[in-house]
C-alpha angles and dihedrals in degrees: 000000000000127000114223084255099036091093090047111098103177103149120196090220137060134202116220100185095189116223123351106234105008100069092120089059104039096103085063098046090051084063098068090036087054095053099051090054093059087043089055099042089046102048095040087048092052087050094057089040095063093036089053101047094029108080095180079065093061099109130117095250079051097046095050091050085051088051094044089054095049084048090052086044086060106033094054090043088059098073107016096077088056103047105050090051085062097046096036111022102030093244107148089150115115126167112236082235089042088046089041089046092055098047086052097050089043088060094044102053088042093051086049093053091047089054097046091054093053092052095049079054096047089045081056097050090057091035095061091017111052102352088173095072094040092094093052095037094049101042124149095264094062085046099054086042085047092049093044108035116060094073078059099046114124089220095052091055115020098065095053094056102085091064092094092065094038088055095052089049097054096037087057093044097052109021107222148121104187127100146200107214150060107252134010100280115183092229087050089041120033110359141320100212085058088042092061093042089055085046094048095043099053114014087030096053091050096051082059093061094036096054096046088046089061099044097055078045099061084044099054087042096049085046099056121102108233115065088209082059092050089052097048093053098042095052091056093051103048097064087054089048092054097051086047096060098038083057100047103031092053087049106053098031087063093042086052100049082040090067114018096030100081095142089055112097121257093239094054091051081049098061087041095058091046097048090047097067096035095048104070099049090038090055105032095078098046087056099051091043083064098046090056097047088056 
């Protein structure tokens, strides 16, 4: 007989595996991983050097970029540690609170980003639409709100919350504690059906803004008389645009082929899933690099 506890499987300890048939190169694959991470942390962190030195850089477009590099900072650094101790220490052992604190993390830097991207859109938007209330709509006081209050945001922490019970049910429906993957990604680990809700209803909300935001922007800029002018407000644009679509793109390319790509091979979805959360900050500086050097 049973006993009440007999049916609950809940482990301390979880297996990441790394990635199913590559383990014998691994160790090579962690290299060019590893070196876009310093990449990303050195480039972000120069970027918050100069804007924070710099007080002619102490404007909302700048402060945002300074935000959006922190979050990148911290984004990369949520999976990297990890999986490098997989590839290179032979380290595959997570806690199930370690593995549930960095799903969580992983959301909540990602539900930051995506603010913060909506809000350099939305800074755009003033900016080229009605230039006279930017000062007044983007006053300190929204910025330090801005800086402090997306680790408090209800949307960058609520919906992850049912993960821990998520997690016990898979966990006592399959049986298992190994798996196939370098880090502790909500559609490995829980369920990819909540995992797209949780993309859609935060990263998918703010595409939607974003991308209307844009759009009355290049009409208010293709409308404008002087084609200097044109230029000038174009060219601003453009770099934000860019960041914009390597971080969505990548998103929601790996949630899809998470979902719908079952004939794709796993370790195809698993680099994906780990690109798609080094890219961006990898990339983000050296864009911006380039647009200051035009």
């Amino acid at each position: 007989m049973l006993t009440p506890n007999a049916s609950i499987f809940m482990p301390a300890v979880l297996t990441l595996t790394g990635i199913p048939g590559l383990e014998s190169v691994q160790h090579w694959i962690g290299i060019p991983f590893c070196v876009m991470y310093f990449i990303a942390v050195f480039g972000n962190s120069l970027i918050l050097g100069i804007i924070k030195y710099e007080h002619s850089l102490h404007k909302p477009m700048y402060i945002f970029l300074a935000m959006l590099g922190a979050t990148d900072i911290a984004l990369s650094t949520c999976i990297l540690p990890k999986m490098l101790g997989i590839f290179w220490f032979h380290l595959p052992e997570i806690s199930c609170a370690a593995c549930l604190l960095q799903m969580w993390l992983i959301h909540s830097f990602q539900a930051i980003e995506s603010g913060i991207l909506l809000a350099m859109a939305l800074d755009r938007y003033v900016a080229i639409c009605d230039p006279l209330r930017h000062t007044t709509i983007f006053s300190q006081q929204l910025l330090t709100h801005t800086g402090v209050g997306p680790p408090r945001h209800p949307r960058a922490a609520i919906p992850v919350a049912p993960c821990l019970v998520l997690l016990k049910c898979h966990l006592k429906f399959y049986r298992t504690t190994v798996k196939s993957h370098t880090y502790c990604e909500h559609m490995a680990i829980v369920n990819k059906i909540y995992g797209l809700f949780i993309a859609f209803s935060i990263l998918g909300f703010d595409t939607i803004f974003i991308t209307l935001s844009y759009v009355q922007v290049f009409i208010t800029v293709f409308q404008l008389p002087q084609k200097e002018a044109r230029f000038k407000a174009f060219n601003t644009c453009i770099v934000h645009i860019c960041v914009f679509l390597q971080f969505y793109l990548l998103a929601f390319f790996s949630f899809f082929t998470h979902r719908f790509g079952s004939h794709i091979p796993l370790y195809v979805h698993i680099i994906l899933s780990n690109l798609y959360l080094l890219v961006p900050p990898f990339l983000n500086p050296i864009v911006y690099g380039m647009k200051s050097m035009v």
